[in-house]
N, CA, C and O atoms as a Maestro MAE file, in Angstrom:
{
 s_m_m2io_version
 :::
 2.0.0
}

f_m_ct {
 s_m_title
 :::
 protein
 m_atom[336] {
  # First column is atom index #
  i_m_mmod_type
  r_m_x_coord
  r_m_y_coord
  r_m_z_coord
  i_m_residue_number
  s_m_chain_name
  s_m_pdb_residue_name
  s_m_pdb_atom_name
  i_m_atomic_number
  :::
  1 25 126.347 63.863 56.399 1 A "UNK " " N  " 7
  2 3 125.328 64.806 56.802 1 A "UNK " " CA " 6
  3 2 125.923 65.787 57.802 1 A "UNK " " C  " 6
  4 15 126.825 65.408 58.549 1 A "UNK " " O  " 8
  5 25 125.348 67.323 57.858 2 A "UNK " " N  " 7
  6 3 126.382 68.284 58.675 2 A "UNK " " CA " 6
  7 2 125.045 68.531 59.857 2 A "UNK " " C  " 6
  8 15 123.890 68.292 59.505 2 A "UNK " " O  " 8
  9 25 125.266 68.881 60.848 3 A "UNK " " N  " 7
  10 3 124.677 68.755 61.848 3 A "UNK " " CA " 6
  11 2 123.753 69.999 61.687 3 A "UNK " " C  " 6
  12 15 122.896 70.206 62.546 3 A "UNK " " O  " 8
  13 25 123.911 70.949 60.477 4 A "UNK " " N  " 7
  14 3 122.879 71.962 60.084 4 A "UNK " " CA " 6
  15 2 121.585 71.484 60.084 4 A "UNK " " C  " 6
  16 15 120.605 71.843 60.737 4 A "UNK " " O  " 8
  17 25 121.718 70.670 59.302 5 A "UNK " " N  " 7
  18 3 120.748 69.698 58.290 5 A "UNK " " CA " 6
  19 2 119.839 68.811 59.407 5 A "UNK " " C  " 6
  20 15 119.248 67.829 58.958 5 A "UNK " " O  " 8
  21 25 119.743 69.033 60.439 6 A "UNK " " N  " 7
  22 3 119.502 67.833 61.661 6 A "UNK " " CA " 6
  23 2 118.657 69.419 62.723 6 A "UNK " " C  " 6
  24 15 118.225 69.481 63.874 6 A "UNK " " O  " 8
  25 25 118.753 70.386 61.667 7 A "UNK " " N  " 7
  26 3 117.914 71.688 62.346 7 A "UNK " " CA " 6
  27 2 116.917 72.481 61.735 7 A "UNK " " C  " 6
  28 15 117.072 73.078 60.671 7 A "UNK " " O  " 8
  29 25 115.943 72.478 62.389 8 A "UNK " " N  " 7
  30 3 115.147 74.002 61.291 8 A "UNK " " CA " 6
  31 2 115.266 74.973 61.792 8 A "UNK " " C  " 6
  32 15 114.747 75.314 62.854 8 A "UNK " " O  " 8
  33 25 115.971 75.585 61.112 9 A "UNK " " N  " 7
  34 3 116.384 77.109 61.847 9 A "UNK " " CA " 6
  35 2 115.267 77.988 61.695 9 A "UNK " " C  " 6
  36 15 115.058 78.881 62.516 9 A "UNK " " O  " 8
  37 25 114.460 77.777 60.598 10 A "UNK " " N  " 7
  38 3 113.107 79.057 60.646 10 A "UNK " " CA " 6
  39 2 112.565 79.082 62.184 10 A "UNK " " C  " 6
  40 15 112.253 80.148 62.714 10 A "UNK " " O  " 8
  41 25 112.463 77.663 62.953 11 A "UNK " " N  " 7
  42 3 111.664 77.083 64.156 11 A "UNK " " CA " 6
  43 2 112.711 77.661 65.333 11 A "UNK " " C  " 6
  44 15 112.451 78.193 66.412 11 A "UNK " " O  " 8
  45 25 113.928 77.363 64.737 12 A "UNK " " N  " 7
  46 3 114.933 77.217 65.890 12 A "UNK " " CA " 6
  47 2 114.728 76.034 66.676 12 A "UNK " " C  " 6
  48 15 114.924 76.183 67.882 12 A "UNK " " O  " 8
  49 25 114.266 74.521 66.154 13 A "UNK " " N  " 7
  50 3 114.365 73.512 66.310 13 A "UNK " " CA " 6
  51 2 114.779 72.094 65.946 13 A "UNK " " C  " 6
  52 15 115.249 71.961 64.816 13 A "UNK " " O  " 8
  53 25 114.713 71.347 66.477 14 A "UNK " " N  " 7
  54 3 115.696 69.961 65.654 14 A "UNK " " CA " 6
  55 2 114.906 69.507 65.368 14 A "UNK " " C  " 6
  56 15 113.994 69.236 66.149 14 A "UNK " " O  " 8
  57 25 114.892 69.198 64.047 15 A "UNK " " N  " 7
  58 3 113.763 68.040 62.730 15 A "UNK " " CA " 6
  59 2 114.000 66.746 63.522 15 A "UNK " " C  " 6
  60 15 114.915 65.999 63.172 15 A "UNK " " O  " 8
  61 25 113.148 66.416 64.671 16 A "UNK " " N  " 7
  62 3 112.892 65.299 65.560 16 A "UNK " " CA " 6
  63 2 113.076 64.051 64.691 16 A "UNK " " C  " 6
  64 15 113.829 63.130 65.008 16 A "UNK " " O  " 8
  65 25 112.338 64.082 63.574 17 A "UNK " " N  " 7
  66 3 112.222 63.044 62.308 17 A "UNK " " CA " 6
  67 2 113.663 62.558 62.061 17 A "UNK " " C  " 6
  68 15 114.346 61.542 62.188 17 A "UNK " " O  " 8
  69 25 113.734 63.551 61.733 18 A "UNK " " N  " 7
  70 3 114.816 63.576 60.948 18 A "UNK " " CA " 6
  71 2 116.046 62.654 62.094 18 A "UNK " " C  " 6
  72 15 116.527 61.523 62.029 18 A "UNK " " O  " 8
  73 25 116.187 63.637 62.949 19 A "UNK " " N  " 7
  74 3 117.278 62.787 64.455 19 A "UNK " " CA " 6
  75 2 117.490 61.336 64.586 19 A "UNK " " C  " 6
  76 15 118.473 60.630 64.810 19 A "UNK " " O  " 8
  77 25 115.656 61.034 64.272 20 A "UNK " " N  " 7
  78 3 115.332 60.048 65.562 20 A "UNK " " CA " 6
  79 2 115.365 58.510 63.866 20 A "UNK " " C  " 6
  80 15 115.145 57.306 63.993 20 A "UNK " " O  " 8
  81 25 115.704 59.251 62.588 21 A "UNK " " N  " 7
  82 3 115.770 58.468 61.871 21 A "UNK " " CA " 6
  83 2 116.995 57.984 61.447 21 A "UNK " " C  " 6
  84 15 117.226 56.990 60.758 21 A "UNK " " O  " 8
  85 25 118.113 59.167 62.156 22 A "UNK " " N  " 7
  86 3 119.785 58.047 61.853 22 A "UNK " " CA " 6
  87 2 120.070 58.022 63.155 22 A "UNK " " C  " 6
  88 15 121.289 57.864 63.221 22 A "UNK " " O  " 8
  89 25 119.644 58.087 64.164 23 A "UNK " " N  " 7
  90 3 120.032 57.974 65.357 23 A "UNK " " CA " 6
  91 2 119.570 56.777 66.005 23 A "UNK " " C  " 6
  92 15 118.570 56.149 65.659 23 A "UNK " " O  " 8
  93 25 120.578 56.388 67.263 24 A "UNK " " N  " 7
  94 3 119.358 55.201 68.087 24 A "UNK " " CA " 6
  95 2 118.756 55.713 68.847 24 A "UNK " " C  " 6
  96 15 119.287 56.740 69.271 24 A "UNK " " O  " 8
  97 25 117.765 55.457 69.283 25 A "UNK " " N  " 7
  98 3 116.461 56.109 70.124 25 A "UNK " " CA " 6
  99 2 117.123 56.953 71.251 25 A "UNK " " C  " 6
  100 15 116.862 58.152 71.354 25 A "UNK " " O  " 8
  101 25 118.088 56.241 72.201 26 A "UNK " " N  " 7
  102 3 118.550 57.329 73.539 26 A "UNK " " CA " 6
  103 2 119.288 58.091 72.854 26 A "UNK " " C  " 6
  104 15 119.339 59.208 73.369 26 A "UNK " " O  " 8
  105 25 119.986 57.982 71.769 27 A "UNK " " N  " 7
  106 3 121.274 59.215 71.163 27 A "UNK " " CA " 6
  107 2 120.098 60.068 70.791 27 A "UNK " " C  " 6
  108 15 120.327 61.272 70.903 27 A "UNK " " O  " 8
  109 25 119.034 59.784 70.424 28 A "UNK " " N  " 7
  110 3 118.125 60.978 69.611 28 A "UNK " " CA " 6
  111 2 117.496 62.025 70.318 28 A "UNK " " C  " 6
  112 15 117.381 63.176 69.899 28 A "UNK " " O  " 8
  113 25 116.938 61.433 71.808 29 A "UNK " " N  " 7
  114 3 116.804 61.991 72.497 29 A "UNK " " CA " 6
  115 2 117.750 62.563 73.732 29 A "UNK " " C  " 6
  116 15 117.174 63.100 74.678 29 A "UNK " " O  " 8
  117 25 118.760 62.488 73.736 30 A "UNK " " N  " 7
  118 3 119.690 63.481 74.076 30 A "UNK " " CA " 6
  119 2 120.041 64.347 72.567 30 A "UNK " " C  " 6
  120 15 120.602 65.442 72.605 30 A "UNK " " O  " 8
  121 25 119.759 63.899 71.675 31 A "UNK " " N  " 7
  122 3 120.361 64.976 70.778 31 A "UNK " " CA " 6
  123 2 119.574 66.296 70.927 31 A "UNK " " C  " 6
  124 15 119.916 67.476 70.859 31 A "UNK " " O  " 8
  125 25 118.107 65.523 71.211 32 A "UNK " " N  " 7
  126 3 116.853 67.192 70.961 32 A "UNK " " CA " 6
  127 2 116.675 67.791 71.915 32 A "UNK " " C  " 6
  128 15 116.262 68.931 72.128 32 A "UNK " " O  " 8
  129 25 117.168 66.578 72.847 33 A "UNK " " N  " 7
  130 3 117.097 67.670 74.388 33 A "UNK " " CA " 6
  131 2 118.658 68.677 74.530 33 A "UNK " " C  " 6
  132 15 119.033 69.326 75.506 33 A "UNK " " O  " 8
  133 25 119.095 68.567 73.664 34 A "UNK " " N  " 7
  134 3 120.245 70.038 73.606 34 A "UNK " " CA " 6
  135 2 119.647 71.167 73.130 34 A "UNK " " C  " 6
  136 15 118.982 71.226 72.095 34 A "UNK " " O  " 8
  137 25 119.871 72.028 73.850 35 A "UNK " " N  " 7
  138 3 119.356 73.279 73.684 35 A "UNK " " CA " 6
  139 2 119.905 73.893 71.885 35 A "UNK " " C  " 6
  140 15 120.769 73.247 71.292 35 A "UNK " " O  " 8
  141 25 119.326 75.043 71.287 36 A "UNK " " N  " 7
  142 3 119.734 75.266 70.043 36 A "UNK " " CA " 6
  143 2 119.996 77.039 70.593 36 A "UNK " " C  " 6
  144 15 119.351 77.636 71.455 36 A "UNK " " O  " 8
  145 25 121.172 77.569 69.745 37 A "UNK " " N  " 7
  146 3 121.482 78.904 69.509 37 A "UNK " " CA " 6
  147 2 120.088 79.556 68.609 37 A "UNK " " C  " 6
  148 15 119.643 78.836 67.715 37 A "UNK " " O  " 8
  149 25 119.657 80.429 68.770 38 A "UNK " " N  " 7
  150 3 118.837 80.814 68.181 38 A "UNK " " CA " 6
  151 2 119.399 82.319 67.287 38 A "UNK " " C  " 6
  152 15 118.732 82.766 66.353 38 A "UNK " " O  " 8
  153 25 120.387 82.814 67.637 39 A "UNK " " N  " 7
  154 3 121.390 83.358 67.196 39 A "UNK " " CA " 6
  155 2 121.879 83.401 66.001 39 A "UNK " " C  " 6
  156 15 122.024 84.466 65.402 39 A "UNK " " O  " 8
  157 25 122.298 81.874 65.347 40 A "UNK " " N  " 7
  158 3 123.052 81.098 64.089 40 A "UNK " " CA " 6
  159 2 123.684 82.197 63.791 40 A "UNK " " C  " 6
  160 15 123.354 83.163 63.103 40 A "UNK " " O  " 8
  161 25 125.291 81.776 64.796 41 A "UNK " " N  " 7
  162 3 126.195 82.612 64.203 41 A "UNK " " CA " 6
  163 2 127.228 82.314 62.964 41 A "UNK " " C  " 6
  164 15 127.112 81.111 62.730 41 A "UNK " " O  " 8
  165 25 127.870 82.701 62.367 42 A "UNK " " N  " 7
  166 3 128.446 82.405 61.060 42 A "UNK " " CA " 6
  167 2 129.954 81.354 61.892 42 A "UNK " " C  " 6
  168 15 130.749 81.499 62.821 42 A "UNK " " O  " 8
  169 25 129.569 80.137 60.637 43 A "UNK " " N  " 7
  170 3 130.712 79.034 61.354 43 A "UNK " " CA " 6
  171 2 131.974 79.140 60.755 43 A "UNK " " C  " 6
  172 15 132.176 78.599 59.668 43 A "UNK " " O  " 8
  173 25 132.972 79.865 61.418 44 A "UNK " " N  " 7
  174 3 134.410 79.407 60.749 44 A "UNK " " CA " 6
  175 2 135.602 78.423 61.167 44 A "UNK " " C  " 6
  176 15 135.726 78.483 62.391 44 A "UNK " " O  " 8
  177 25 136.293 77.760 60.738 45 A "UNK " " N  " 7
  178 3 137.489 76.684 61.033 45 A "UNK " " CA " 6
  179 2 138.139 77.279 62.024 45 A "UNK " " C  " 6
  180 15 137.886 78.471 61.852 45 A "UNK " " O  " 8
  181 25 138.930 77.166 63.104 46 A "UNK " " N  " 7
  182 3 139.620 77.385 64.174 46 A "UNK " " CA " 6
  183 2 141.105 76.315 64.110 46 A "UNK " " C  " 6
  184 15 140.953 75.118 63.869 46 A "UNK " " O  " 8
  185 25 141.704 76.566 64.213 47 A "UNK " " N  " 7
  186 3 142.872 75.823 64.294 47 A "UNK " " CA " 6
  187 2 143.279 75.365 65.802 47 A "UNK " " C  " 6
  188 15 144.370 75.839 66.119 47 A "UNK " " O  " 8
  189 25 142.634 74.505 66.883 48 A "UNK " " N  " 7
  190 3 142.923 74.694 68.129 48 A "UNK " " CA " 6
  191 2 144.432 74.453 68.711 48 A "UNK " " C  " 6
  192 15 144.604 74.309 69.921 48 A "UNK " " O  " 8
  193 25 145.515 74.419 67.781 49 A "UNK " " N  " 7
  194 3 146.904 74.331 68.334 49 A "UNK " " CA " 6
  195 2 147.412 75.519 68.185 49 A "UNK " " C  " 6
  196 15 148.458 75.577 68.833 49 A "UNK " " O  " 8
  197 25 147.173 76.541 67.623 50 A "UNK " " N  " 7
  198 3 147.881 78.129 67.408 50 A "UNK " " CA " 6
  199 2 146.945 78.805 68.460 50 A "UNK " " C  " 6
  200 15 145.824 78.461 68.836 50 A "UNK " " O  " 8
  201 25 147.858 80.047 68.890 51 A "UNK " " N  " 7
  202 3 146.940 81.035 69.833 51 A "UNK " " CA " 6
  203 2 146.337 81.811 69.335 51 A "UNK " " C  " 6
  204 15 145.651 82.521 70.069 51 A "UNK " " O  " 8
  205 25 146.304 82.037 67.926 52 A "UNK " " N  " 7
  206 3 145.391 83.619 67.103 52 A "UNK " " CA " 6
  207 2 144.121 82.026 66.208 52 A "UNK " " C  " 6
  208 15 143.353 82.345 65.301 52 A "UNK " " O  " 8
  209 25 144.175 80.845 66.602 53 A "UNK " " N  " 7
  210 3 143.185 79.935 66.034 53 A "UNK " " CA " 6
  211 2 143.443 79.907 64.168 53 A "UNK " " C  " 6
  212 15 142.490 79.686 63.421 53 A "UNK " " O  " 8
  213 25 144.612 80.120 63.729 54 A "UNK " " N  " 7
  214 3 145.279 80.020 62.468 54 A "UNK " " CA " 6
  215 2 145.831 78.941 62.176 54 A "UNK " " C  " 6
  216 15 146.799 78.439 62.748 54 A "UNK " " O  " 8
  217 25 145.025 78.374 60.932 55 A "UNK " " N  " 7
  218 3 146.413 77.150 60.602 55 A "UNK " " CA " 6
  219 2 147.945 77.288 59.691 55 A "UNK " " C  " 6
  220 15 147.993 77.413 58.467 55 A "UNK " " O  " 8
  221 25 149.158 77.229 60.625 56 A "UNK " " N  " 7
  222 3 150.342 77.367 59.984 56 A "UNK " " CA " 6
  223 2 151.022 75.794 60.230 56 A "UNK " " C  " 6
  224 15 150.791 74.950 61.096 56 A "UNK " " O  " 8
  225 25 151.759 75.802 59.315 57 A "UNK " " N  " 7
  226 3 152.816 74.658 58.778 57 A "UNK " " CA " 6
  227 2 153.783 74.711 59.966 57 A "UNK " " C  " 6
  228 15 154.497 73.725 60.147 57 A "UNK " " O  " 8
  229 25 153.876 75.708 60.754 58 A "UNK " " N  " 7
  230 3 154.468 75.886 61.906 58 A "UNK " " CA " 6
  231 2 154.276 75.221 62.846 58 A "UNK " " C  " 6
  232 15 155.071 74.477 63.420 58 A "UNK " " O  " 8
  233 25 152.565 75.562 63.217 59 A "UNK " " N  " 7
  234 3 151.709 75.263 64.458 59 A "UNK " " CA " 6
  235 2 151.506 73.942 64.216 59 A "UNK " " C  " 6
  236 15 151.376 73.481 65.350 59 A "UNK " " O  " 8
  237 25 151.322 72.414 62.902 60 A "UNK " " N  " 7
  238 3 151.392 71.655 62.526 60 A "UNK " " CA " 6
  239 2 152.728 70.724 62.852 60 A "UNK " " C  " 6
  240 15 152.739 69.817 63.684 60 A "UNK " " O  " 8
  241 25 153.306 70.934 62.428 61 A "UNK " " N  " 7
  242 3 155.020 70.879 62.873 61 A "UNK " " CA " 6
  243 2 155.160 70.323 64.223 61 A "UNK " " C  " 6
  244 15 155.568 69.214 64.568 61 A "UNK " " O  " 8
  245 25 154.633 71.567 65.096 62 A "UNK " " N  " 7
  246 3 155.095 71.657 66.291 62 A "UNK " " CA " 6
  247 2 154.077 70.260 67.171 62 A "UNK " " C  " 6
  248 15 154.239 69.660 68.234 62 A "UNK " " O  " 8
  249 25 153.073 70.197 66.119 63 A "UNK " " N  " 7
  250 3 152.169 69.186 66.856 63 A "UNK " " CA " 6
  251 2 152.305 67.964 67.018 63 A "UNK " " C  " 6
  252 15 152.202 67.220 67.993 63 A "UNK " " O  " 8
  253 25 152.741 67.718 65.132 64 A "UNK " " N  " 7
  254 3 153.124 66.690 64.965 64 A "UNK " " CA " 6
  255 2 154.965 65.955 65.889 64 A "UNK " " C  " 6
  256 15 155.311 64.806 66.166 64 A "UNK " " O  " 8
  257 25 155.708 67.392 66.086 65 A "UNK " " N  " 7
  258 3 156.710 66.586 66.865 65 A "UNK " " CA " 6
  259 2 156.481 66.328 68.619 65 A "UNK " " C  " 6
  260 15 157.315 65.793 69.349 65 A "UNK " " O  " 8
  261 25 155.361 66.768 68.977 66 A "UNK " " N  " 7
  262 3 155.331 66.639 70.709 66 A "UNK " " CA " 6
  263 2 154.232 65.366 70.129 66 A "UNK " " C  " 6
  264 15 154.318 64.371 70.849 66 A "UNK " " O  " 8
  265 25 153.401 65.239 69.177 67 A "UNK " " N  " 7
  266 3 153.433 63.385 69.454 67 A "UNK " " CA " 6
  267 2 153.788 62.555 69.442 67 A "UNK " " C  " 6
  268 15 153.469 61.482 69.954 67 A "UNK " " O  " 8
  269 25 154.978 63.056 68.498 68 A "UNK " " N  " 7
  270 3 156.030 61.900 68.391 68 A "UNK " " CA " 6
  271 2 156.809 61.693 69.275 68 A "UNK " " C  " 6
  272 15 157.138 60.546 69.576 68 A "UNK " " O  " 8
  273 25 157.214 62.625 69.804 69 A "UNK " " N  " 7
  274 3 157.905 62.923 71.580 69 A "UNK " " CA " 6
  275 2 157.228 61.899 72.540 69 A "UNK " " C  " 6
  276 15 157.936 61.260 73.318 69 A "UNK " " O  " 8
  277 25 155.657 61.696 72.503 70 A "UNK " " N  " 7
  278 3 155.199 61.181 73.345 70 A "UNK " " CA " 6
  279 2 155.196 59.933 73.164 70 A "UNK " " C  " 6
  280 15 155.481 59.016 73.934 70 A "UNK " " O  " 8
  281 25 154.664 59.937 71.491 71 A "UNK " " N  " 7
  282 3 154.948 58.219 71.338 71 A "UNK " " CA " 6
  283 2 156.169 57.730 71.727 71 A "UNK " " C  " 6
  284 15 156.223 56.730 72.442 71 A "UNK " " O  " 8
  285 25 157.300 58.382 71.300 72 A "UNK " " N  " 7
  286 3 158.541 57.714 71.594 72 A "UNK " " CA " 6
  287 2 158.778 57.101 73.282 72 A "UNK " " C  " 6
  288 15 159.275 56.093 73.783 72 A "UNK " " O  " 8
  289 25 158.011 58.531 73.854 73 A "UNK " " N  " 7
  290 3 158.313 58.512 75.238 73 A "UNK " " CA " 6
  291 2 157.377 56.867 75.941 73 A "UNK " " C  " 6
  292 15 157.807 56.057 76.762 73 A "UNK " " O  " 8
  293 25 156.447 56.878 75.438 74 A "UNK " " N  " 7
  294 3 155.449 55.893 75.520 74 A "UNK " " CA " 6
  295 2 155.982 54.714 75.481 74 A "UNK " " C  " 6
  296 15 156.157 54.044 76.499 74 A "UNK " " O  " 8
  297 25 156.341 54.280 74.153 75 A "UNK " " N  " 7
  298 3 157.028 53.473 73.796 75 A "UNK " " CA " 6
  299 2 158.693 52.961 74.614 75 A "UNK " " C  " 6
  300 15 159.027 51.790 74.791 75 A "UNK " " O  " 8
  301 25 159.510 54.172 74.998 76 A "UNK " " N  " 7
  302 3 160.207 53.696 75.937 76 A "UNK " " CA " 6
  303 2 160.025 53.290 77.113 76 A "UNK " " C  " 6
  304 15 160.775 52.554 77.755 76 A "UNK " " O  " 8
  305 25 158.690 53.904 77.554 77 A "UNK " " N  " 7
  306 3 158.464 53.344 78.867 77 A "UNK " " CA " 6
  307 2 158.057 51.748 78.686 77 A "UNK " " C  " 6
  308 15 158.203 50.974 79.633 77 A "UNK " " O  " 8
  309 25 157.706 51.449 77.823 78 A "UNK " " N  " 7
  310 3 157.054 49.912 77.625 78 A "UNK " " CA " 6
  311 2 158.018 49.129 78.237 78 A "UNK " " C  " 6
  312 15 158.049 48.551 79.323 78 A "UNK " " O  " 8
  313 25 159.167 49.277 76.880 79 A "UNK " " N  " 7
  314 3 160.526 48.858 76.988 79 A "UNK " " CA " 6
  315 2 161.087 48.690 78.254 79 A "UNK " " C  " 6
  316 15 161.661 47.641 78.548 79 A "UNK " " O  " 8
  317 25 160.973 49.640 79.048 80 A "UNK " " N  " 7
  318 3 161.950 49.237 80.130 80 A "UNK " " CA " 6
  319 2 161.178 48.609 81.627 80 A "UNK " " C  " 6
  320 15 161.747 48.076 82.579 80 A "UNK " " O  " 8
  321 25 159.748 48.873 81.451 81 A "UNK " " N  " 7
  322 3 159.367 48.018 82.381 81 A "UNK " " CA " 6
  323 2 158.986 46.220 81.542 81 A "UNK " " C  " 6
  324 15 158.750 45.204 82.195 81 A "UNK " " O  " 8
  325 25 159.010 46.265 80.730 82 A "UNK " " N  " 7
  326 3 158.629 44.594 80.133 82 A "UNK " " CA " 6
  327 2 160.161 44.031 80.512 82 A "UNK " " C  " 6
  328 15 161.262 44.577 80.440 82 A "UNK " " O  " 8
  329 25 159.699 42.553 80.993 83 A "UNK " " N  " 7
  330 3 160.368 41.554 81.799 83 A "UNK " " CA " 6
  331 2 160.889 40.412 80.526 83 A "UNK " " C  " 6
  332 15 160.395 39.323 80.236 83 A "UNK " " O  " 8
  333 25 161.887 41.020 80.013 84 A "UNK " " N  " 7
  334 3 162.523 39.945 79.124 84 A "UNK " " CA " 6
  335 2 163.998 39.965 79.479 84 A "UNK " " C  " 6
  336 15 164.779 39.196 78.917 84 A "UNK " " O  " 8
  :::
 }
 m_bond[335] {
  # First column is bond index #
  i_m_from
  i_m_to
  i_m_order
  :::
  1 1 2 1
  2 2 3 1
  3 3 4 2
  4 3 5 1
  5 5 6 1
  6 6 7 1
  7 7 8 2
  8 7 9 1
  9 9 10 1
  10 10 11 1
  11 11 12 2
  12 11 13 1
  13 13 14 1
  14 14 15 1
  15 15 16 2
  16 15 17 1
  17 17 18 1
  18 18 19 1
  19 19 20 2
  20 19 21 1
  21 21 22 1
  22 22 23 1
  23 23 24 2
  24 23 25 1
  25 25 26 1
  26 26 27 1
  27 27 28 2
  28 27 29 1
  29 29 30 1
  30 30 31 1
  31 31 32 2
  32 31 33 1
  33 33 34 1
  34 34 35 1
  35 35 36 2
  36 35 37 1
  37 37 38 1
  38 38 39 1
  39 39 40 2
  40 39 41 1
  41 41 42 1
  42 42 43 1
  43 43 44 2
  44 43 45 1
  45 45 46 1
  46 46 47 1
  47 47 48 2
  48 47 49 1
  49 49 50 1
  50 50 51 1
  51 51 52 2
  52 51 53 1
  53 53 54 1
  54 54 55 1
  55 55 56 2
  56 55 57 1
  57 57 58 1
  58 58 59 1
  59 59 60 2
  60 59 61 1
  61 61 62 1
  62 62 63 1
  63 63 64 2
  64 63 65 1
  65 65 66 1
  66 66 67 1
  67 67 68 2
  68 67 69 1
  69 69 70 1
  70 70 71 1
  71 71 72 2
  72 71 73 1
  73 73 74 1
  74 74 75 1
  75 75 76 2
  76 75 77 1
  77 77 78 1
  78 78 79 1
  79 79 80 2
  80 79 81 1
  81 81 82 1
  82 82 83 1
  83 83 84 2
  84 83 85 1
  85 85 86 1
  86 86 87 1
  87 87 88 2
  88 87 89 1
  89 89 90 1
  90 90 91 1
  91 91 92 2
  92 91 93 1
  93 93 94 1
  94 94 95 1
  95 95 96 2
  96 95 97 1
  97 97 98 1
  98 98 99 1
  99 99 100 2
  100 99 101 1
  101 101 102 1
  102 102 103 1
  103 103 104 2
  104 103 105 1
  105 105 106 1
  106 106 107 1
  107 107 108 2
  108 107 109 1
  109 109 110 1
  110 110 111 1
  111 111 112 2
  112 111 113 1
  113 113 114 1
  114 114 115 1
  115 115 116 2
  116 115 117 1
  117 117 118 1
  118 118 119 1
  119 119 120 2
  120 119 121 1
  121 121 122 1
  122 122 123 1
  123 123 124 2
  124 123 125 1
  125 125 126 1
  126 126 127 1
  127 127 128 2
  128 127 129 1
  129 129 130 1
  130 130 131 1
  131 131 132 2
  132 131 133 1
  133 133 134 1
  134 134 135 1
  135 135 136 2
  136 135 137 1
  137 137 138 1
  138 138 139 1
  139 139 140 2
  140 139 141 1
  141 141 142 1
  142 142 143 1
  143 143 144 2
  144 143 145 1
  145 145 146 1
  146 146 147 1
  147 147 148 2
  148 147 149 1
  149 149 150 1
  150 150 151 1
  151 151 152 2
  152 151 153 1
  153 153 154 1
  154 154 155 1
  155 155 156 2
  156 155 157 1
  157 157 158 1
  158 158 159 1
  159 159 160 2
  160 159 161 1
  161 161 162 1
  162 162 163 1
  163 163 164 2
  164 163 165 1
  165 165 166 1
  166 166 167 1
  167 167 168 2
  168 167 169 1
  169 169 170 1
  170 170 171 1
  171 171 172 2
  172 171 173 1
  173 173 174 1
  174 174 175 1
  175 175 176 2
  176 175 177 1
  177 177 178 1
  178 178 179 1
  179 179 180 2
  180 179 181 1
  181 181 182 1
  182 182 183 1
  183 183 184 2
  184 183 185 1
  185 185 186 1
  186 186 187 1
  187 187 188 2
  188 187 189 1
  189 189 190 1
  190 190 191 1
  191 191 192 2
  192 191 193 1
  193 193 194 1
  194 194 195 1
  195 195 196 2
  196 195 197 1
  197 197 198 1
  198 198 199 1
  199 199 200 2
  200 199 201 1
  201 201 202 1
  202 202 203 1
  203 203 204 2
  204 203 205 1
  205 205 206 1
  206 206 207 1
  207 207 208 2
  208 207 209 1
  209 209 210 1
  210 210 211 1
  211 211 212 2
  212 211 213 1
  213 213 214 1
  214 214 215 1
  215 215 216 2
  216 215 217 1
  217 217 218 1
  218 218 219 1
  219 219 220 2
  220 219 221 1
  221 221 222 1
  222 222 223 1
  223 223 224 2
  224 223 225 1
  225 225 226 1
  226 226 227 1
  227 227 228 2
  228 227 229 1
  229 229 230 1
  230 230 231 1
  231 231 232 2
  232 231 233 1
  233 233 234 1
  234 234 235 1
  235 235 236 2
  236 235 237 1
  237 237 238 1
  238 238 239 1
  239 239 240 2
  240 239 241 1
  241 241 242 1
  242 242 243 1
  243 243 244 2
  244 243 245 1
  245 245 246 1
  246 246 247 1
  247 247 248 2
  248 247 249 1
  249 249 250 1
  250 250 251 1
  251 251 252 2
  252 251 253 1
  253 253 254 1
  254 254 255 1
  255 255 256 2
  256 255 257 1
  257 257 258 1
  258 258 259 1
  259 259 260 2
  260 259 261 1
  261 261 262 1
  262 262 263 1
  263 263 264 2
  264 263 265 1
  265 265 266 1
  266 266 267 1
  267 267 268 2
  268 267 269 1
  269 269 270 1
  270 270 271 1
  271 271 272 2
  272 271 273 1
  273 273 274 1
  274 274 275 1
  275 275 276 2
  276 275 277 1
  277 277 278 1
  278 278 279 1
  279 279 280 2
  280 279 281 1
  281 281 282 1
  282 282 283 1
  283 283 284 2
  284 283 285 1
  285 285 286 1
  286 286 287 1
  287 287 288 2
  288 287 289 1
  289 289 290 1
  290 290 291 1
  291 291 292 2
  292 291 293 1
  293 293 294 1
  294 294 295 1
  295 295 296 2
  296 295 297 1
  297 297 298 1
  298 298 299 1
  299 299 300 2
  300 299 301 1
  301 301 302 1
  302 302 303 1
  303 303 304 2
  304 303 305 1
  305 305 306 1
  306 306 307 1
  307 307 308 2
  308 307 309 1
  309 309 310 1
  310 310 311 1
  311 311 312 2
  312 311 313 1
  313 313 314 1
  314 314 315 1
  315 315 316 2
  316 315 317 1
  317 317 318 1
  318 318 319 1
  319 319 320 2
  320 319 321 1
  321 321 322 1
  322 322 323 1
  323 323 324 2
  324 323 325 1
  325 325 326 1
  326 326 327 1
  327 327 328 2
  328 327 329 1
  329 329 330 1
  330 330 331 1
  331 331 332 2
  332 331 333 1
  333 333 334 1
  334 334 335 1
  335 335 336 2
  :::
 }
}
């Protein structure tokens, strides 16, 4: 389910029903007590690791090797403080 679907936009409100029927009772009511855009601006994908918000094989790359950097780094630190 997309979080559209959990709105009536004619109202500019959240189908309470609807919330409070896959939700647990306190998640539901923080869900409706969020305010709504009344605006509904057009939703597009963002890439949050590039600076122009583009997805490149580049910007991917680069992500995937500074986690591995970290895991590694992570992982060595284990290593040298464990007492064997």
């Amino acid at each position: 389910m997309l979080v559209a679907e959990l709105i009536d936009k004619d109202n500019g409100v959240w189908k309470k029903p609807v919330v409070r029927s896959i939700f647990l009772p306190s998640d539901a009511e923080i869900i409706c007590s969020l305010p709504l855009c009344h605006s509904w601006p057009h939703d597009e994908l963002i890439w949050h690791f590039s600076a122009n918000g583009e997805f490149s094989v580049k910007s991917a790359y680069q992500v995937a090797r500074a986690r591995s950097h970290a895991q590694i780094a992570t992982s060595s630190d284990y290593k040298s403080n464990s007492i064997c």
